[in-house]
LUMLUMLUM-661619 format. One record per residue (C-alpha): x, y, z; residue in three letters. Coordinates in Angstrom, 3 decimals. Example, Ala and Ser with C-alpha at 12.3 -4.5 7.8 and 13.67 -1.06 7.14 Angstrom:
BEGIN
+----------+----------+----------+------+
:        X :        Y :        Z : rest :
+----------+----------+----------+------+
:   12.300 :   -4.500 :    7.800 :  ALA :
:   13.670 :   -1.060 :    7.140 :  SER :
+----------+----------+----------+------+
// end
This chain:
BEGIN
+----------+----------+----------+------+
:        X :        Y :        Z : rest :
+----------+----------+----------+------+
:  -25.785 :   13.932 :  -12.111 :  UNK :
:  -25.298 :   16.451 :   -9.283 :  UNK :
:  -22.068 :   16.210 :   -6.982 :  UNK :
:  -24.264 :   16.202 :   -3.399 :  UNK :
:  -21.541 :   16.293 :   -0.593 :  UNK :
:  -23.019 :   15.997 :    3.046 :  UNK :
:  -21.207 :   16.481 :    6.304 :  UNK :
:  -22.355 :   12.521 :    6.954 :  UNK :
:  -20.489 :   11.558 :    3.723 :  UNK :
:  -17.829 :   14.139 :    3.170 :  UNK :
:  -15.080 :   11.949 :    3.980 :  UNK :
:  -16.501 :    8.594 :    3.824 :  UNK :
:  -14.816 :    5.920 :    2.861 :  UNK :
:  -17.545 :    3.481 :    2.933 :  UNK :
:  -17.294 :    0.916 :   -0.428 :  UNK :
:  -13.599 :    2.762 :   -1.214 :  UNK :
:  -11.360 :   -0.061 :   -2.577 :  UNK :
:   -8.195 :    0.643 :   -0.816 :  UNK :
:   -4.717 :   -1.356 :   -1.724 :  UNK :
:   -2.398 :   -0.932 :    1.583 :  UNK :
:    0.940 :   -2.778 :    1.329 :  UNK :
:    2.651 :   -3.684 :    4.328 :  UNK :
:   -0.404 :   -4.414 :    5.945 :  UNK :
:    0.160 :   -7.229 :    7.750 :  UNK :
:    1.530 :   -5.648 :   11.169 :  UNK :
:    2.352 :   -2.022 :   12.301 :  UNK :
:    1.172 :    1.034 :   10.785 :  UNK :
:   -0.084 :   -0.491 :    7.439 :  UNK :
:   -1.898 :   -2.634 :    9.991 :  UNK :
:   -3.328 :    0.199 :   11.168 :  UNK :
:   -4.395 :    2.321 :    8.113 :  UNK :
:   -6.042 :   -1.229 :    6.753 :  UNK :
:   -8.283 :   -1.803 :    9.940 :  UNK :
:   -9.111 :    2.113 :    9.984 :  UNK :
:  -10.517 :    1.411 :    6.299 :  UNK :
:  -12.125 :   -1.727 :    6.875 :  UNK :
:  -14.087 :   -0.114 :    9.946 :  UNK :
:  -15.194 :    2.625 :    8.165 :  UNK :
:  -16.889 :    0.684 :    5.619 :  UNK :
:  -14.245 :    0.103 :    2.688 :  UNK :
:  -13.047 :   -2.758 :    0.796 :  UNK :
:   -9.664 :   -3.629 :    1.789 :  UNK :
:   -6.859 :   -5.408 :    0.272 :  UNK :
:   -3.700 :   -5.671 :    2.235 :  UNK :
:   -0.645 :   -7.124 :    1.072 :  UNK :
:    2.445 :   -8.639 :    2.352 :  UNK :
:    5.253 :  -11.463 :    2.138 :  UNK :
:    4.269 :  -13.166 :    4.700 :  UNK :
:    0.943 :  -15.453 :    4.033 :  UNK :
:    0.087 :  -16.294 :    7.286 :  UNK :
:    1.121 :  -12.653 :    9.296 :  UNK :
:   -1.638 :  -11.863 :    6.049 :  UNK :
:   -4.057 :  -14.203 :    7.207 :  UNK :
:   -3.803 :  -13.371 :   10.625 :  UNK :
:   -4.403 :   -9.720 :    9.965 :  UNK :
:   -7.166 :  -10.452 :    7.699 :  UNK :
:   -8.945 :  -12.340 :   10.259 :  UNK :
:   -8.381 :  -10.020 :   13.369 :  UNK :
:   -9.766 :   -7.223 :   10.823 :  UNK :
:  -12.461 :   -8.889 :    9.871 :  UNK :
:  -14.916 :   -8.049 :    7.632 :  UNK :
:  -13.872 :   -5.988 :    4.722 :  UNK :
:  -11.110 :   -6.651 :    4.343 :  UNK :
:   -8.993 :   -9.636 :    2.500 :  UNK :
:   -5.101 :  -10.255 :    1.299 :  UNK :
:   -2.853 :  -10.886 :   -1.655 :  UNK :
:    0.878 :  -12.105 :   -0.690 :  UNK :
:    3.419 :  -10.078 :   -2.760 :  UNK :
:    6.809 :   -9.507 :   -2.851 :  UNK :
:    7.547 :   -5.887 :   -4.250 :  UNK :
:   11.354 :   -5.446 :   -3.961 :  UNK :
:   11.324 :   -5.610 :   -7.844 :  UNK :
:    9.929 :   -4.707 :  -10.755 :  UNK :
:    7.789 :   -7.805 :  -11.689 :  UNK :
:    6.903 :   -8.385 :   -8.173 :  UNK :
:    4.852 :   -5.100 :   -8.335 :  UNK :
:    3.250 :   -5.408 :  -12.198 :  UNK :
:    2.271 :   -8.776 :  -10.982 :  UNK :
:    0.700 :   -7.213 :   -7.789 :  UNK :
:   -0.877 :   -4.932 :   -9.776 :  UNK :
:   -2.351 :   -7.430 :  -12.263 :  UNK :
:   -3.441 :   -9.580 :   -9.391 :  UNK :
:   -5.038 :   -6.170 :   -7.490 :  UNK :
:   -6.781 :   -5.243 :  -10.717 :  UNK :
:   -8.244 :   -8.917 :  -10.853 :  UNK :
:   -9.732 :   -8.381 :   -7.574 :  UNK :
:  -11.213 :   -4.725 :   -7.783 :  UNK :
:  -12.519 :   -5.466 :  -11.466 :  UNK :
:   -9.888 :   -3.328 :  -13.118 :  UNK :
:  -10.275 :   -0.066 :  -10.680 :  UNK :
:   -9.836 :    1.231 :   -7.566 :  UNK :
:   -9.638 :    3.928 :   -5.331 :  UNK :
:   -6.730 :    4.477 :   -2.956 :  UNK :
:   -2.995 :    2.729 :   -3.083 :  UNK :
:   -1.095 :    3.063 :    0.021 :  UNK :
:    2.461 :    2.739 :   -0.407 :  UNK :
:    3.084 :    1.684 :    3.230 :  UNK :
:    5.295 :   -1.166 :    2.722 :  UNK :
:    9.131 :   -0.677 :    4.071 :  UNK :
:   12.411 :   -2.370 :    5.522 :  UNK :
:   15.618 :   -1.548 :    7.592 :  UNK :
:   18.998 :   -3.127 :    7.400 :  UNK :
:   21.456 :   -2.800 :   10.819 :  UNK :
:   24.551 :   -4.397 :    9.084 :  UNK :
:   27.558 :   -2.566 :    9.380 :  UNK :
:   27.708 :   -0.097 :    6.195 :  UNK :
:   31.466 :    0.021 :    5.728 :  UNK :
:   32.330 :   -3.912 :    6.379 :  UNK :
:   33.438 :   -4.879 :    3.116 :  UNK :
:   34.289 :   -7.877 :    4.727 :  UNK :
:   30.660 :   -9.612 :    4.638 :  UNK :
:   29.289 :   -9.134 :    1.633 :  UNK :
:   26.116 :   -7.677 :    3.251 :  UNK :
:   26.933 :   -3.846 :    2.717 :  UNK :
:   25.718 :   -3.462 :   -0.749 :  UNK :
:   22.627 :   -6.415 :   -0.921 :  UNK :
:   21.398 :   -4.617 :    2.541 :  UNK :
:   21.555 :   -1.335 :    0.896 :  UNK :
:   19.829 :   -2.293 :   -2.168 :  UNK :
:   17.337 :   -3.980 :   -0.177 :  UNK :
:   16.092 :   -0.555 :    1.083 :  UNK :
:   16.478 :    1.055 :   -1.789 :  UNK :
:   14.484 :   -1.835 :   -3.717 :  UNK :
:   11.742 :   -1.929 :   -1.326 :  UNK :
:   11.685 :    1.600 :   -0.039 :  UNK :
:   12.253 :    3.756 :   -2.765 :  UNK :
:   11.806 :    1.675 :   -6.241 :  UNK :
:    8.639 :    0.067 :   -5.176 :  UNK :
:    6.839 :    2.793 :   -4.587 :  UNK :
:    7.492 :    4.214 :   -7.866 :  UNK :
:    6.640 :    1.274 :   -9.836 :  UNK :
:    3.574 :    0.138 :   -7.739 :  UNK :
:    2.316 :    3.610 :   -8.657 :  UNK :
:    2.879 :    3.348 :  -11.668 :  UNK :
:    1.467 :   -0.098 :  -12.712 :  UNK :
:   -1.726 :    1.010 :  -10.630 :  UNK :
:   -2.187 :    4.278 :  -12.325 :  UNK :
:   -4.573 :    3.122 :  -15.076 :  UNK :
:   -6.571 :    1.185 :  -11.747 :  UNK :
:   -6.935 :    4.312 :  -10.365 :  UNK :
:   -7.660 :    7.046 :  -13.508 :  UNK :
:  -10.787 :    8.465 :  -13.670 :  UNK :
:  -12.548 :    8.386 :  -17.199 :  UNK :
:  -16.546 :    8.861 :  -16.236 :  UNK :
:  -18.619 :    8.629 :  -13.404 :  UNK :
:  -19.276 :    5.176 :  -12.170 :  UNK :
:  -21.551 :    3.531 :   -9.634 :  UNK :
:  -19.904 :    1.038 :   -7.685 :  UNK :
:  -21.210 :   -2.342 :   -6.649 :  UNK :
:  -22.112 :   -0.601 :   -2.967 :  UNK :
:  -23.948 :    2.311 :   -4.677 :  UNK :
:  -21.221 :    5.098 :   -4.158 :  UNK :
:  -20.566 :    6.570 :   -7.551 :  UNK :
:  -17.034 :    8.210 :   -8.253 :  UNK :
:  -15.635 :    9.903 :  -11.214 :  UNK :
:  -13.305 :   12.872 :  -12.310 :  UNK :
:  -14.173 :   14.839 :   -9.099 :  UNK :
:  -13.184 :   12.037 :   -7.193 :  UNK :
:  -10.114 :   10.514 :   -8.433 :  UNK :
:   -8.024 :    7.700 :   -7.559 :  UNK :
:   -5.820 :    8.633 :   -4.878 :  UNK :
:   -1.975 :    7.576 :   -3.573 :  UNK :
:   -0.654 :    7.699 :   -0.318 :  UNK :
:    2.657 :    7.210 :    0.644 :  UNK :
:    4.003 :    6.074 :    4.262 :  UNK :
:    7.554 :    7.202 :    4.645 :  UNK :
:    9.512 :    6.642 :    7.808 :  UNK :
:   10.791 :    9.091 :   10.732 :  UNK :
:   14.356 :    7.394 :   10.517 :  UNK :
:   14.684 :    9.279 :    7.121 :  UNK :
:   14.970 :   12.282 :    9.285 :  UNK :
:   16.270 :   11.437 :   12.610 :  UNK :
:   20.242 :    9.954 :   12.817 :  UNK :
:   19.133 :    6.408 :   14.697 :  UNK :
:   21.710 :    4.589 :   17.471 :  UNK :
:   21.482 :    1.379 :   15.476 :  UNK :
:   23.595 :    1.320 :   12.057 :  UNK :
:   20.557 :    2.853 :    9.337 :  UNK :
:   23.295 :    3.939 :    6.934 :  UNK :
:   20.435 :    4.042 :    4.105 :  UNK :
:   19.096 :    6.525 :    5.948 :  UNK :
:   21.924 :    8.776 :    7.618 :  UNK :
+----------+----------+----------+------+
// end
């Protein structure tokens, strides 16, 4: 089977199955709608069921939801189990989009809040992404050419891929308190 690459199809995503988390609002809102109008199947994911089902349905076709939470462990395999249910145990692109801030006071031992909100980024942020990729890896490994149910076939020269979204206040010293980030 010859590897034909057009200038039409060259970077198509047109019947891709793309995971974007975070994709309820904002950039991951974004990247999912840019996918769905361009032809691939996309599955955006969220903690929020109805800012998921409003997304979905400004979107439109293409594209459909899964409410997650991934600020642990389990709450990622079990995203991944549910993502390989719906993309019959493959897929093409995970993007790591999903993301918090915390603006409590970092030093304020006072609250209580100083070490939950810092774990919460780090939890979400950080851990997630490394154990979301990881549970999807074998979703998106390459073993032999296939033909998808839209006709596009994919294999070794076109391997799964993973994106991640990071976030300019990992650079840039904000005015609010980001003390995950400073």
């Amino acid at each position: 089977m010859a590897d034909i690459t057009t200038r039409s199809n060259m970077f198509s995503v047109a019947g891709k199955r793309v995971l974007v988390t975070g994709g309820s609002r904002g950039i991951g809102y974004m990247i999912a709608k840019g996918f769905a109008q361009q032809g691939a199947h996309v599955l955006l994911t969220s903690r929020d069921a109805k800012a998921c089902e409003e997304a979905t349905s400004s979107i439109g076709h293409g594209c459909q939801y899964i409410v997650s939470n991934l600020s642990s462990r389990q709450g990622c395999e079990e995203l991944a189990d549910n993502v390989s249910r719906h993309f019959s145990k493959s897929f093409d692109v995970l993007i790591n989009n999903a993301g918090t801030s915390w603006g409590e006071e970092a030093y304020d031992r006072e609250s209580g809040k100083a070490n939950w909100g810092f774990d919460k980024i780090l939890d979400l942020n950080l851990k997630s992404v490394f154990y979301l990729s990881r549970a999807c890896m074998p979703l998106l490994q390459r073993e032999n050419l296939r033909e998808n149910r839209d006709g596009i076939i994919s294999g070794k020269n076109d391997p799964g891929r993973i994106i991640n979204v990071g976030s300019i206040s990992g650079f840039l010293s904000q005015e609010a308190p980001t003390h995950a980030y400073d």
